[in-house]
N, C-alpha and C positions, 0 to 999 in steps of 0.2 A: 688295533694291532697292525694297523698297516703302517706300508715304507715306503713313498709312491718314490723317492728319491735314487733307489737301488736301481731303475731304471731309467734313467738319465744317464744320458752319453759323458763320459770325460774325456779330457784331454788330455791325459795321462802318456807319462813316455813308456814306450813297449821296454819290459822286463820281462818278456817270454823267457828268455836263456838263463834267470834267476829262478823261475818255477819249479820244482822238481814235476813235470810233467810229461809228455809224449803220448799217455793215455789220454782216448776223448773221457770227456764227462760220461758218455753213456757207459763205455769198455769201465771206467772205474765205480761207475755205479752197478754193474753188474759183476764186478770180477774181486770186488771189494767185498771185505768177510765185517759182519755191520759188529760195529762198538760199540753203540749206543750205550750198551746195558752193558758192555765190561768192567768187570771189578766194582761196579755199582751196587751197592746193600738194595735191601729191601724198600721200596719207596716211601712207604711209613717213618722207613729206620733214616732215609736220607733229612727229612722234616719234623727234630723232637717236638719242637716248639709248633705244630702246627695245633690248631684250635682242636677243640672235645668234639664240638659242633659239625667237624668234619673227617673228614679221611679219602687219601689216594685206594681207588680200587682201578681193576681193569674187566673192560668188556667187550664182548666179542663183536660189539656194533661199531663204538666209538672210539676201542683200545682204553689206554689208561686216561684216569681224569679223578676227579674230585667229586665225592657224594655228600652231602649232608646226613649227619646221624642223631641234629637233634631237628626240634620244628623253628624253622625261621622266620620273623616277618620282614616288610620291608622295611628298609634301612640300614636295617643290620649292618656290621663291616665284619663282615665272613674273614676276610685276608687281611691285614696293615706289613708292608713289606719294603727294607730297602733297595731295590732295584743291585744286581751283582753288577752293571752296570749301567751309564748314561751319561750323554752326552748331548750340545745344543748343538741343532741345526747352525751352518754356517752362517746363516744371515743373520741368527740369534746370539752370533760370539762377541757381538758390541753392544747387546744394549741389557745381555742378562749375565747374571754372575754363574761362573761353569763349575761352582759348587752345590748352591742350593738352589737354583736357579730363578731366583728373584730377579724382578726386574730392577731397573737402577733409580734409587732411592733418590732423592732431590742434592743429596752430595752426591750424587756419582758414584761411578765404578771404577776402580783401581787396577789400571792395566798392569800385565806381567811384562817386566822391562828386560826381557829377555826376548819370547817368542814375537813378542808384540801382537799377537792373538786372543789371545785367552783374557777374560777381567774376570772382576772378583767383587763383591762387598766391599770387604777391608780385608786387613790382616790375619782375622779367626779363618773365614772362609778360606784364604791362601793356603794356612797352616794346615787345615782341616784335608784340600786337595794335594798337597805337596807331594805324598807319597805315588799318586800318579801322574802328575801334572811336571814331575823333577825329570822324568823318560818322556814324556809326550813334549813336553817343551823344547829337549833338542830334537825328537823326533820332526817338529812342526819346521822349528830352521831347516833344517835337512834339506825338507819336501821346497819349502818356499823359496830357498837359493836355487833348487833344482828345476823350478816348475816352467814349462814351455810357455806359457802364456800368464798376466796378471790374474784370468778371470779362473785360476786355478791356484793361486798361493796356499788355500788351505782345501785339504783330502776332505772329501762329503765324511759326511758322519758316520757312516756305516763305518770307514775305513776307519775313523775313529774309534770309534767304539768297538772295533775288535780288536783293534789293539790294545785297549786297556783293560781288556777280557784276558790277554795274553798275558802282558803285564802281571796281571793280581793273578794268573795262575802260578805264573813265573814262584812269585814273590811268597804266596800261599803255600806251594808246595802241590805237585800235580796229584798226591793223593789224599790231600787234604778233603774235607767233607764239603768245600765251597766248591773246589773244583769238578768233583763229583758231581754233584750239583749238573755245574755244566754239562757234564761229558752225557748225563742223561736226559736231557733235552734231545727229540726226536730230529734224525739227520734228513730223512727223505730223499738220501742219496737213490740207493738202490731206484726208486721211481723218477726220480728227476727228469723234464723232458730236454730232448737234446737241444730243443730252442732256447733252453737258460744258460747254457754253455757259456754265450759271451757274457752276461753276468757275471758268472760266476768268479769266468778267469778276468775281466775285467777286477772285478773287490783284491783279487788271488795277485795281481801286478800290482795294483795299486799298495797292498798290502803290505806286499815286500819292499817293492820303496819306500814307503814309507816307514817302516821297520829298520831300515839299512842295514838292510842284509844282502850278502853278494855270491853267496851261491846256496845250491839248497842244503846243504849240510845245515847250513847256521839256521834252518828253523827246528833241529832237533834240538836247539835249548826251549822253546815252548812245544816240549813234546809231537812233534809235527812231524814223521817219517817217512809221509810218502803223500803221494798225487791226494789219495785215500783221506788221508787225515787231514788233508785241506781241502777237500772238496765237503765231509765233513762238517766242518768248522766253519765255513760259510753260507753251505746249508742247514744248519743250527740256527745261525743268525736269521736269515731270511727269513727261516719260516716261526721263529720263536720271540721274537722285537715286538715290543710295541712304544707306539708315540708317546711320549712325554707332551702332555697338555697343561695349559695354566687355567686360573680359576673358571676360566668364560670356555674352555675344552679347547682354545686355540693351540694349533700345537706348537713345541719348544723344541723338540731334539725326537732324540731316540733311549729304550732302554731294553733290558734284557732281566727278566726274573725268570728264572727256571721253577720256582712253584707257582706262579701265575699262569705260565705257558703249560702246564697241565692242564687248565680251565678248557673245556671243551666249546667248540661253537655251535652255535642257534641261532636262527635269522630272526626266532623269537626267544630273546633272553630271559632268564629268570634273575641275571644281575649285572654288572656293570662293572667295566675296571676305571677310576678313575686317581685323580691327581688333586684333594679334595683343598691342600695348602691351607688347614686351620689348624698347624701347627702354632702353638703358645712361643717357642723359639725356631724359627724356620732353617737357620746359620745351623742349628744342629741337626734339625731332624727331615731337612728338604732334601730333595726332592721323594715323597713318599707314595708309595704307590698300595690301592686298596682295592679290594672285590667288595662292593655292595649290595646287597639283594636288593631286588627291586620289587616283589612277588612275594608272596605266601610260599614257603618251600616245605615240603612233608617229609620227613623222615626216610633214609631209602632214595630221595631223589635227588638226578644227579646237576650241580651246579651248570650253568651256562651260558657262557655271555658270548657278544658278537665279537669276528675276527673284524669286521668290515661294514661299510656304510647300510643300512638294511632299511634305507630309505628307497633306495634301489630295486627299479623288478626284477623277476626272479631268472629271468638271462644274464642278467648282469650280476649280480650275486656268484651265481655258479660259477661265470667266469673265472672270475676275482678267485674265486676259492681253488678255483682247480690250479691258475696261472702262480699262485702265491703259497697256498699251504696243501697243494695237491692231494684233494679230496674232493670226492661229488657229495654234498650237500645232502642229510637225508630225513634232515627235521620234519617237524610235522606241517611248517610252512612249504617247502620244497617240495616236499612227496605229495602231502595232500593240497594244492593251495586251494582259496576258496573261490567260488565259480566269479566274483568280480573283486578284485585286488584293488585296498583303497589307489595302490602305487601306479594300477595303468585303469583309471577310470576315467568317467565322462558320466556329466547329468543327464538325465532322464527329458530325452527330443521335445515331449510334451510336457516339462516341469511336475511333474508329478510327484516327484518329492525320492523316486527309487534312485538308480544309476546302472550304467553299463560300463561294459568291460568296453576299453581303449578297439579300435577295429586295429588290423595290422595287414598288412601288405597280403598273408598270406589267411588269412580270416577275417577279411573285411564286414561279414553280417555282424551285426551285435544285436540285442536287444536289451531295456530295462528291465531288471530285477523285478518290478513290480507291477509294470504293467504291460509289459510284455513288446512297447511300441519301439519299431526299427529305427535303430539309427539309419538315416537318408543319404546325409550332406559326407559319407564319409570319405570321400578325397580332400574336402575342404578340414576335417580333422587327423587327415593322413599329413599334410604336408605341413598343418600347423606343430606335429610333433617332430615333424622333419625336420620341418628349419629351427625348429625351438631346440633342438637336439647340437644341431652343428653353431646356432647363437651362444649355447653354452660351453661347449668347446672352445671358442673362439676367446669369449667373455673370460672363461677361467682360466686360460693362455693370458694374455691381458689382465688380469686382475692385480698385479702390482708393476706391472710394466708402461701401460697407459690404463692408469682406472677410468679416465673419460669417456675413452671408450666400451671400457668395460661394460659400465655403468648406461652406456648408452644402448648396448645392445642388448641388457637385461629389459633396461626402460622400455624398448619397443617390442617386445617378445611376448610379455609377460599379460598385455590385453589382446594379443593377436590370440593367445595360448585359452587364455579367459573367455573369449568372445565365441571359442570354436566348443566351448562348455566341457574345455578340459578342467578334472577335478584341482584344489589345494592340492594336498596329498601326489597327486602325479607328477608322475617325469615324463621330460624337465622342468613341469611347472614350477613343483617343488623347491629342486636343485635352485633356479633362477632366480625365486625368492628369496632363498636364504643368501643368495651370494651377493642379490640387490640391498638386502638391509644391514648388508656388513662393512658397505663404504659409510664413512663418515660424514656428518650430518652439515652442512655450506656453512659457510660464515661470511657474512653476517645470515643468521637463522631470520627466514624469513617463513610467515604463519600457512602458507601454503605447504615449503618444501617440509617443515613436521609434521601437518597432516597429512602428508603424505608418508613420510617417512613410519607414522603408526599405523595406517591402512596395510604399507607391506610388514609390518612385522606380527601386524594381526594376522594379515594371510598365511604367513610362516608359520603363525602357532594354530593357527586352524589345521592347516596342512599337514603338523607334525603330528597333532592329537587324533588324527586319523591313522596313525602307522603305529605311534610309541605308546604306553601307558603314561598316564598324568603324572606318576613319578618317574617317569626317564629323568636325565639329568640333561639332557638335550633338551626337553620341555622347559625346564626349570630355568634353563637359563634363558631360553627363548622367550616365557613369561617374564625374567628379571627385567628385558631386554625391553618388552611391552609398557610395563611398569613405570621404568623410567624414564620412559618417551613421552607417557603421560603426562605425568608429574612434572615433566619441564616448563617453567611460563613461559605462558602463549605471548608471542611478539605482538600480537594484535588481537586482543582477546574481541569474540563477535558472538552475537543472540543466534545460535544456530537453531534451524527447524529440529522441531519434535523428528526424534527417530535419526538426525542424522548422523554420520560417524565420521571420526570422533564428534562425542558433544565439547562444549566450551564451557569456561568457566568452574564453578563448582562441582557439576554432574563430571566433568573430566575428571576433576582432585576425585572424586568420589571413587571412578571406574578406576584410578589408578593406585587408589588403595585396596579395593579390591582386589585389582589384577594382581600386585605387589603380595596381598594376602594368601593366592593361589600359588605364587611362585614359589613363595617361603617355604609353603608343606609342599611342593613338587621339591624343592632342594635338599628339605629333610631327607627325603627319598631318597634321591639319586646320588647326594654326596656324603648321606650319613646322618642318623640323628645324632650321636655322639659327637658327630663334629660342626654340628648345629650350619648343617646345608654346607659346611665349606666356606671360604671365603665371602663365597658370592652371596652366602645364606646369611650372614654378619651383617654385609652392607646393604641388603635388602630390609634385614629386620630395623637398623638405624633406620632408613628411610622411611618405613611406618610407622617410626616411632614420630617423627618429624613432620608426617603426615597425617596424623592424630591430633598432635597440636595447631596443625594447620585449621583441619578442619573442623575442630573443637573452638579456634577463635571465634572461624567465620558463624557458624551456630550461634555462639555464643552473643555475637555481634546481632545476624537476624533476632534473635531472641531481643535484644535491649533496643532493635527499633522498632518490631513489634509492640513491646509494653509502653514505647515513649507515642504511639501513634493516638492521636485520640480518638476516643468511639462515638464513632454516629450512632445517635440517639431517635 
C-alpha cells in the first residue's frame, strides 16, 4: 500500500490562483465539518457482493475494518476485486499495456496515436479503456504541450489516477453506489500534519492543470466545493492507494479499492493483498486485485495485512505509519515486541548458536539470548550498520541510474555487514541482499558470477524466513527466484567438495527441485490455491515438471551403467 512517488519533488507550473484555497491545510483540517460518512448507507449495505466469510464491523481500537465470520485457512482469497481505479507508473507507460497491464507480448504494444503516451495490447484492450482514456488522452496533450521541462511531459501517477477517479465519478453519477464507495474511504484530514501541506497542494496544482480547468468554480462539476473537498480528496488518496505489482510483486502503477482499504494493518499479518495475474483471459479481467490469507483465521477475527515493508525495525515501521497513514501502530509486534527482533539482530560473540539484539548508539550493552555473553567489539558493529545503512541509501538512489554502481556498493557492504555477525534478517543486511540479487545475472554467465549469484539469493531467503511465514508470497517468490538459479546449466560444471554451496552437478538439479518444490506450496499460499500460486506458481510447477524428467533420465542413465558394469567375482 505504499506511494513512495507522492513525495517526489516536480516541476510543475505554479497554479496556486486556480486552487480554491487561502486556507492552510491545518485551518482546513480543523475548520472542515468531515464527510467521510455523508449520505453513505451502511457499510455492509455499501458491499452486496462481499463474501459470507466476512463482514465490515467497527471498533473502538482500530475503527472500521473487515472480520471474518467463518474459519479460514491459508490461501484462501478472502477478497477478488476490480480496483475503482489504476494506473502505470510513468516509466511503465511504454513497455505495459494501460488496460490490463501486461507486459508487451513479442508483437508489441500499440501506441495511442493521439497522446503518444499511453499503449495497449491491441484493439480489445483500447476499446475496453476508451471510456477513460478518450478524457485522459487530451487531458495528457494539455499537460505535455504545457510542461516546463521534457523530464515532465507526463503528470506522476497519483495525478493520474485521481483524475480518472474524477472522471468515473463524473460519468457514474456522484450518488451512484461506486462513488459512495469513494467518498467513504477515510480522509485524515482533520489530523493531517502541517508538514504534508506541500504534498498535498503540490497533487492539488498539478491536479488542476492537468484537468484544465481555470478557476475554481469549474471543479464543482466533479463535486469539489471548497479548499475542504479537495483537501479531502487527496487525502483519500494518500492514505487509501496501493501499488499495483506484477507476477514477481515488482511494482507497476498504482490503484485505489475502497473495500480493500478497509483491510486494517499489522506488522504481523494474517493475509496479503496481492496482484496474482492467473487470470484464464487477462485483456478482460487484469489488472485484479485479491486479499489472501496467509494463516489459520478463527471466526470473530479480525482480517489484517501490512500497509508497509515489515521487513523493517520497528522505528522505521512507525515512521512510515505515522508520515503516511497517520496512526501509531498498536499490533502485538509494536506494543509487545520480543526481547531480540530477527530485524536488528547479531550472532551469538561466542557462536553458541543463541543471538543478540543489534547494540545502538544509545544501548550499546547487548547480550546473547542464550548464554548470556556480551557483545565486545560493539563500535566495530555500530559503524558496520552505519555505513551499511547510508550504502543502501546511496545503492537504492543508484539502482536504475548507474546499477554498477549500485551493484558495487551492495557487493562491498554485504561481507563487511556479515563479518561484524550481523544477522540475514537484519537491516540493512537484509535490505542490501534483496536489492543485490535483483540485478540481472552478466553475460556471457560465467560459473563463478552464478554461484554467487545463489549464495545471495539463498541469503535473501534465509533472511526472509526469519521475518515472514513460509507462505508469504515474498518467500514464494524469493524461493522461485532460488529455484531457478539452480536449475540453470552450470557454464563449467566442477566435483565440488562434500558440504560445499552450491553443490554441482546432479546434487544441484536435485537441491533445485526441491527448492522449486518448497516455492510452489509457498505460492499456493501467498497467491492463492485456486489460482494455483499465480503466474509465478504455473511456471514454477512447468519447471518441475521438466525437472522430473531431467532427473528421472539421469537415474535412469546411472541405473543402465550400473547393470552394463561387470561384477568382480
Amino acid at each position: 500500500m505504499s506511494f513512495s512517488d507522492l513525495r517526489e519533488s516536480r516541476k510543475t507550473k505554479s497554479y496556486v490562483d486556480k486552487i480554491p484555497s487561502s486556507p492552510s491545510v491545518e485551518a482546513v483540517a480543523n475548520n472542515a465539518q468531515t464527510t467521510a460518512s455523508h449520505g453513505v448507507p451502511p457499510w455492509n449495505d455499501l458491499y452486496p457482493s462481499l463474501p459470507p466469510a466476512a463482514e465490515i464491523r467497527t471498533s473502538d481500537v482500530s475503527g472500521r475494518g473487515i472480520w471474518a465470520t467463518h474459519r479460514l485457512r491459508p490461501g484462501t482469497v478472502l477478497l477478488s476485486v476490480d480496483p475503482h481505479a489504476a494506473v502505470l507508473s510513468t516509466d511503465k507507460l511504454d513497455s505495459h499495456c494501460s488496460s490490463c497491464f501486461s507486459d508487451a507480448s513479442p508483437s508489441g504494444l500499440k501506441r495511442c496515436t493521439q497522446c503518444h503516451h499511453v499503449w495497449y495490447c491491441d484493439s480489445t484492450c483500447q476499446t475496453k479503456d476508451w471510456f477513460l482514456h478518450k478524457r485522459e488522452c487530451i487531458a495528457l496533450q494539455r499537460w505535455s504541450a504545457s510542461a516546463p521541462s521534457a523530464d515532465v511531459l507526463i503528470p506522476n501517477d497519483a495525478v493520474r489516477c485521481i483524475a480518472r477517479i474524477l472522471w468515473s465519478r463524473q460519468k457514474k453519477g456522484m450518488n451512484s453506489l461506486w462513488s459512495q464507495r469513494i467518498q467513504s474511504m477515510q480522509s485524515h484530514r482533520r489530523n493531517l500534519p502541517v508538514s504534508s501541506a506541500e504534498l498535498h497542494t503540490r497533487i492539488a496544482h498539478a491536479l488542476v492543470q492537468y484537468l484544465g480547468l481555470t478557476s475554481p468554480q469549474d471543479l464543482s462539476q466533479f463535486d469539489i466545493h471548497s479548499a475542504g473537498d479537495l483537501l479531502d480528496l487527496t487525502s483519500r488518496f494518500t492514505t487509501n492507494s496501493f501499488a499495483v505489482t506484477d507476477s514477481t510483486l515488482s511494482p507497476l502503477g498504482v490503484s485505489v479499492s475502497p473495500l480493500v482499504a478497509l483491510v486494517n494493518h499489522s506488522c504481523q499479518p494474517n493475509a496479503v493483498v496481492v496482484f496474482p495475474r492467473a487470470s484464464a483471459n487477462p485483456q478482460a479481467a487484469e489488472p485484479l486485485m485479491q486479499v489472501v490469507v496467509l494463516g489459520d483465521i478463527a471466526p470473530g477475527e479480525e482480517i489484517l495485512t501490512a500497509y508497509i515493508d515489515t521487513t523493517l525495525p520497528g522505528k522505521f515501521r512507525r515512521q512510515t505509519l505515522r508520515e503516511t497513514y497517520h496512526f501509531d501502530c498498536q499490533c502485538q509486534l509494536c506494543a509487545r515486541p520480543p526481547e531480540v527482533d530477527p530485524r536488528e539482530s547479531m550472532r551469538c560473540p561466542k557462536l553458541c548458536g543463541g543471538v543478540c539484539a543489534l547494540p545502538t548508539e544509545e544501548d550499546p550493552l547487548t547480550r546473547c539470548n542464550q548464554c548470556s555473553s556480551a557483545v565486545v567489539l560493539t563500535d566495530e558493529v555500530l559503524d558496520a550498520t552505519r555505513v551499511g545503512q547510508e550504502a543502501l541509501d546511496k545503492a537504492t538512489a543508484l539502482q536504475f541510474k548507474d546499477p554498477a554502481k549500485s551493484l558495487q556498493l551492495t557487493s562491498n557492504l554485504i561481507p563487511i555487514l556479515t563479518s561484524a555477525g550481523v544477522m540475514p534478517s537484519s537491516h540493512p543486511l537484509l535490505a542490501l541482499t534483496t536489492l543485490q540479487k535483483s540485478f540481472p545475472l552478466p553475460s556471457p554467465l560465467t560459473q563463478d558470477a552464478l554461484d554467487d549469484a545463489i549464495r545471495i539469493a539463498s541469503k535473501a531467503v534465509t533472511g526472509l524466513l526469519g521475518i515472514h511465514p513460509e507462505g508469504h508470497p515474498v518467500v514464494g517468490i524469493a524461493l522461485a527466484e532460488l529455484g531457478k538459479l539452480l536449475a540453470v546449466d552450470e557454464p563449467v560444471p566442477h566435483r565440488s567438495d562434500p558440504g560445499a554451496y552450491p553443490p554441482s552437478g546432479p546434487p544441484r538439479l536435485q537441491m533445485a527441485y526441491d527448492t522449486l518444490m518448497r516455492a510452489r506450496e509457498s505460492l499456493m499460499i501467498g497467491f492463492g490455491r485456486v489460482n494455483e500460486g499465480g503466474q509465478v506458481g504455473k511456471e514454477v510447477r512447468d519447471l518441475i515438471v521438466s525437472l522430473e524428467k531431467e532427473i528421472g533420465v539421469f537415474k535412469q542413465g546411472v541405473k543402465n551403467v550400473l547393470q552394463d558394469t561387470p561384477q568382480n567375482k
